[in-house]
N, C-alpha and C positions, 0 to 999 in steps of 0.2 A: 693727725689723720691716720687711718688702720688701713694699710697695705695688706695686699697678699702674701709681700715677702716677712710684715710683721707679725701675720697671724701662720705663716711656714715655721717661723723661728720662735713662737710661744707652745707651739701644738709640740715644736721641738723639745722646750726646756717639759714641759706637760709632761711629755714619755718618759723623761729622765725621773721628773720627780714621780710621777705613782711608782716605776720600777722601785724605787725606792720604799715605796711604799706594799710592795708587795713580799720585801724580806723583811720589813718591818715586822709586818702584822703576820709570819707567815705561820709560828706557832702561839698564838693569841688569838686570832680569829680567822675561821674560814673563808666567812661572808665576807668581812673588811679584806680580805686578802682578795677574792674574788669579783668585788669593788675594785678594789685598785687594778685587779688583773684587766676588766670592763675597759677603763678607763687608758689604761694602757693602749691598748688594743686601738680605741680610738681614736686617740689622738696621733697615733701611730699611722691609721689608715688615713685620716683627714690631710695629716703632712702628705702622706705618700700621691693623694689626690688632686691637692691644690698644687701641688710640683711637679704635677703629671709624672713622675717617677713611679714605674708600674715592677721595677725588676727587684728582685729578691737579692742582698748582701751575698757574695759568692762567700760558700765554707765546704769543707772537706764532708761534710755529711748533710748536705742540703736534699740530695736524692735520696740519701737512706731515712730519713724522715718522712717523706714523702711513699718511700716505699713499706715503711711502717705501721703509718695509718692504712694503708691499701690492705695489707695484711689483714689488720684487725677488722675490718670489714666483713673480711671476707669470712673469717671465723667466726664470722656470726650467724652464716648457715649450717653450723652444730651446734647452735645457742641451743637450749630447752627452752629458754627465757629472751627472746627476741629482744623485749622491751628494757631488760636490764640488759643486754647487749648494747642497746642503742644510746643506753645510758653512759655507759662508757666510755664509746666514741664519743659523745660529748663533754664527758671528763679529759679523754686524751685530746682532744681538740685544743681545749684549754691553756692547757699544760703546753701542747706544742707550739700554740699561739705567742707564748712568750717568747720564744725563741729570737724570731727575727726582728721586734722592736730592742730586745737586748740590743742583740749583733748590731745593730745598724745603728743605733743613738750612743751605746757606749763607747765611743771615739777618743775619748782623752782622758788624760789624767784628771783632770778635774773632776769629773763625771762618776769616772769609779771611785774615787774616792767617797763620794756623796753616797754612792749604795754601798761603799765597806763601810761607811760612819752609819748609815740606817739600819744593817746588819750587826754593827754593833750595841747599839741603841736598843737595839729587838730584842739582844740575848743577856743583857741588862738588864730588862725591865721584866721578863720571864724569870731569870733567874734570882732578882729578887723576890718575885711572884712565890718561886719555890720556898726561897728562906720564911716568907712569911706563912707559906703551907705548913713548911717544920715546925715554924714555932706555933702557931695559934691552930693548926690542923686544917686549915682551908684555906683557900687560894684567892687574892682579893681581885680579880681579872674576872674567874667565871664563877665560883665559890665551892670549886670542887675543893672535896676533901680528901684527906692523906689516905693513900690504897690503903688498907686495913683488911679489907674483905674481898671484894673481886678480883682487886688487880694485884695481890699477897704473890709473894713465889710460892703459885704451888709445891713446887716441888719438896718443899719443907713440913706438906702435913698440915697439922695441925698449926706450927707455928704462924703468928702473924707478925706480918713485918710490915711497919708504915713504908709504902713505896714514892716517893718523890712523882709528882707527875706534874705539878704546878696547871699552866690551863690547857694542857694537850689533852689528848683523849686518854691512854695512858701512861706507865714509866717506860715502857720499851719506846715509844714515841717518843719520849721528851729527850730518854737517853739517845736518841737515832738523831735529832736536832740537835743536839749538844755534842756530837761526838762528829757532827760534820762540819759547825759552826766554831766549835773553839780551835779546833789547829789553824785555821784560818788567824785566829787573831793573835796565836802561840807565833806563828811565823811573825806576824806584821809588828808583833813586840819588839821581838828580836831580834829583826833586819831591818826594816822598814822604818815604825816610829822615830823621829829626831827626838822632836820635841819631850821635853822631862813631864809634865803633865799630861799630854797623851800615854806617855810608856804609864805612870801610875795609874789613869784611871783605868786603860788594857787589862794592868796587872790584878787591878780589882773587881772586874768583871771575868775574869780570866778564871781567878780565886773563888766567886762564889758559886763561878759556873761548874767549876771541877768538884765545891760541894755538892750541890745537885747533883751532877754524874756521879756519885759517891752512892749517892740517898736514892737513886732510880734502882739499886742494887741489882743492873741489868746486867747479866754475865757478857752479852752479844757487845755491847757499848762500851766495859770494861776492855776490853778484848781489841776491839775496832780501835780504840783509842792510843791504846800501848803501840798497835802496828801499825797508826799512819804517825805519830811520836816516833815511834825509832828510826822507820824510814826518812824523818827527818834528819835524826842525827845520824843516820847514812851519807844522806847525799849532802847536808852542811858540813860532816865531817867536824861535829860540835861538842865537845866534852860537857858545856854547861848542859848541854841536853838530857848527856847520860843519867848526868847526877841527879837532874829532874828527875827522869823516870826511878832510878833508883830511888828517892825520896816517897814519891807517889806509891809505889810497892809498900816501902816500909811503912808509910804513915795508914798506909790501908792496908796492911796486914795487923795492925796495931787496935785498929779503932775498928773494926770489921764486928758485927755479933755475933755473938759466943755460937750460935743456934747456925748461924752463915756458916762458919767454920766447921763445927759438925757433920752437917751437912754433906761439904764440899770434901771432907776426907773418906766418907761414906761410899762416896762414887767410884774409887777405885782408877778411873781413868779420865782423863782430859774428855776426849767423846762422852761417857756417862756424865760430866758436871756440865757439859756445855749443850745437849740434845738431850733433854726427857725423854722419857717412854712416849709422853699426848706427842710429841713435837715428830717422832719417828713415825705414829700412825699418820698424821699429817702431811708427810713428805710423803710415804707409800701412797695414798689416795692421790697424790699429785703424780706419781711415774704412773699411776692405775690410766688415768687419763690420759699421760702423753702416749703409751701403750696403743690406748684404743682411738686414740686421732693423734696421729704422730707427726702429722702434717701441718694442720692448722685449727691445732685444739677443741676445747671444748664452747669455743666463742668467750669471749674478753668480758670481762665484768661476771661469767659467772661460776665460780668456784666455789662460795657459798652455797649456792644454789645447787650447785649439781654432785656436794659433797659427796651426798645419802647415796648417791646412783655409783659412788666408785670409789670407797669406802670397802678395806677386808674386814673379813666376817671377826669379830670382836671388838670389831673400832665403835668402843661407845659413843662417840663424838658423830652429831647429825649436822641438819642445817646451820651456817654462820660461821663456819672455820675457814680461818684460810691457812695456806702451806705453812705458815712461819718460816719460808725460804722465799725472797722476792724472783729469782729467777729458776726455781720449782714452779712456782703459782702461775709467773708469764709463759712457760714452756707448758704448761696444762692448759692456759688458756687460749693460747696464739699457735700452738704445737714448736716443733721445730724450726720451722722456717722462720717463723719469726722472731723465733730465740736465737735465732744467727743471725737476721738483721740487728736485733737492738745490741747484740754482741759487737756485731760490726760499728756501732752507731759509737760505742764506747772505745772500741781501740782504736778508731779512728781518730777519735777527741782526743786519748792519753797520747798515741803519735801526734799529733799536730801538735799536743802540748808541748812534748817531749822535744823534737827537733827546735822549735821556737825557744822553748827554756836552754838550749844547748850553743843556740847563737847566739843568745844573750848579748840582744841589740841595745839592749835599755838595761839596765841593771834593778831601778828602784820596779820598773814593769814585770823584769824575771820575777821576781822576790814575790809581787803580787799574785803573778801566775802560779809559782809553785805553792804557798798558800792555799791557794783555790784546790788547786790538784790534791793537797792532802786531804782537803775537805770532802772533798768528791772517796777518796779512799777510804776514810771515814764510814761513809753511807755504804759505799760495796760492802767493806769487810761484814756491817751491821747483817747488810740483808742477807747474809748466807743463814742467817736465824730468824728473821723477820721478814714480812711480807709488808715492804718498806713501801712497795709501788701503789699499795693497794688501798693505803689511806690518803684522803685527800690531800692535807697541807704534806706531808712525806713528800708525794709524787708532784708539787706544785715545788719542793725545795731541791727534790733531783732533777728536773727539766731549768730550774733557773741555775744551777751552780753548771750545768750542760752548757747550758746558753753561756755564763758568766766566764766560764774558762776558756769558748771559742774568742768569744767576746778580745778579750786578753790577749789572745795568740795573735788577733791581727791589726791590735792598737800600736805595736812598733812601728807599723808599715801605714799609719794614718798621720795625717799632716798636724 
């Protein structure tokens, strides 16, 4: 016979498994990710309905969420583009929506565990998706083919260089999911894993993923990945670490192309290999606007759109850019205010992280948490070069690893 209390406790296990299902799919398909985010959603409300349970999981950033969307709203009375403002809000709705079926169903170790094996699983099946980009030139996921032409480093001229993108849209994307998703599993190898066949298959998905990051030949992701790696061997105090990274240099100072290396001597300074000339006009158009709405931007979703209108006179670049800095882009488009909420939104998460990883209530749960946290450092570091927020599954991967690490911080303190 089907109870209340047995369709409370399926709608239950339901929210576990699509969350799951939404780091699965989260660089592989948009729609399928947004399916499972639906579905999410749903069964999430449906429990919260049939249990009459109306109140929201308490977290250290429940108000600044709420006062973030309100924000973005409101920035949409300097929209140009009303309509792709409102578009937006519907993307951020989204995106915020996951938050509290996270918080509130991922209760126990069990549970997380099932979304780090489906986040494993994800960057698995991507990252062999890449290997077989390299070898055959196309990707058997969505059947793109190896950057050659559009998505080439510019900054090389003439050169073209096959860039890794497997089925993301393209390498700065794939490298931005690889470079938040693998420290996650670098830690869980290393502390976590017992078992001798979990640590190898890690080590093998670990391996092919650190190809790919190789083959995305993204400077930002390069970069992002060394400094949430060494901050690991900071706060683990981990020699085997060092020597990792030391290896990773060497082997990719070794194997790097001839034309890479050229290049990268040519620039003279760390700022000239890591910020092009486009990427500097880019960031200028983006202080143009916080300038001229310094309050509450130029309305959210449209920076694209309102390039042309703030834009210095020589920036040949029109409609379709965005900052290549994620919190340039959100501070043009939300202005300040609300570049100090989402600010707040974040130091809020790393202190709650922070104090909770220091009590270290649960030990195999710290390990999970710090994990997460590098992952999360991963994605900041990227976006100071990329305009991370701005792509769909990106912004659908920083609101769940948001959600994932509050998630974490108040699983010691559940039964």
């Amino acid at each position: 016979m089907i109870t209340k209390i047995k369709i409370i406790n399926f709608c239950d296990l339901a929210t576990t498994f699509f969350l799951g299902f939404i780091i699965y799919f989260i660089s592989i398909s948009i729609a399928a990710t947004n399916i499972a985010i639906g579905f999410t959603v749903f069964f999430w409300l449906l429990k919260k309905i049939l249990s009459k349970d109306f109140k929201l999981s308490y977290t250290p950033i429940n108000k600044l969420l709420f006062l973030f969307f309100i924000i973005c709203v409101i920035s949409i009375f300097n929209a140009i583009n009303v309509k792709s403002g409102i578009g937006g809000l519907e993307k951020l709705a989204k995106y915020l929506l996951i938050f509290f079926p996270l918080v509130e169903t991922l209760t126990n170790k069990r549970r997380l565990n099932f979304v780090l094996w489906m986040a494993l699983f994800g960057l698995c099946l991507v990252s062999i998706d890449g290997i077989v980009q390299y070898i055959t030139g196309r990707d058997f996921l969505r059947g793109y083919e190896i950057g050659m032409h559009d998505w080439s480093w510019y900054a090389l001229g003439q050169v073209k260089l096959g860039r890794l993108r497997a089925s993301t849209h393209n390498p700065n994307d794939f490298a931005i999911y690889l470079v938040t998703v693998l420290p996650i599993f670098i830690v869980l190898c290393l502390y976590h894993f017992k078992n001798l066949f979990k640590k190898i298959f890690t080590c093998f998905v670990i391996l092919i993923g650190l190809f790919c990051l190789f083959h995305t030949f993204s400077r930002e992701g390069a970069i992002a990945f060394l400094i949430s790696v060494s901050l690991l061997a900071l706060l683990k105090k981990d020699k085997r670490i060092a020597i990792f990274l030391i290896l990773v240099l060497l082997i990719g100072a070794l194997v790097l192309p001839k034309e890479v290396k050229e290049w990268s001597l040519k620039q003279g300074s760390p700022l000239g290999f890591l910020v092009d000339a486009s990427r500097r006009l880019h960031w200028q158009a983006a202080l143009n606007m916080i300038k001229a709405h310094p309050f509450f931007g130029i309305g959210i979703n449209n920076f694209c759109i309102s390039y042309q209108s703030y834009k210095t006179s020589g920036d040949p670049f029109t409609l379709g850019w965005y900052a290549h800095n994620m919190y340039l882009n959100l501070a043009g488009e939300i202005g300040l205010i609300g570049f100090l909420v989402f600010f707040m939104i974040l130091f809020r998460t790393i202190k709650n992280w922070w104090r909770s990883y220091l009590l270290n209530i649960t030990k195999e749960v710290s390990i999970v948490s710090l994990a997460v946290f590098l992952g999360l450092v991963g994605y900041l570091i990227s976006g100071i070069f990329e305009s991370s927020l701005q792509y769909s599954n990106l912004a659908v991967l920083f609101w769940f690893v948001i959600s994932l690490l509050t998630a974490i911080t108040k699983m010691p303190l559940a039964k």
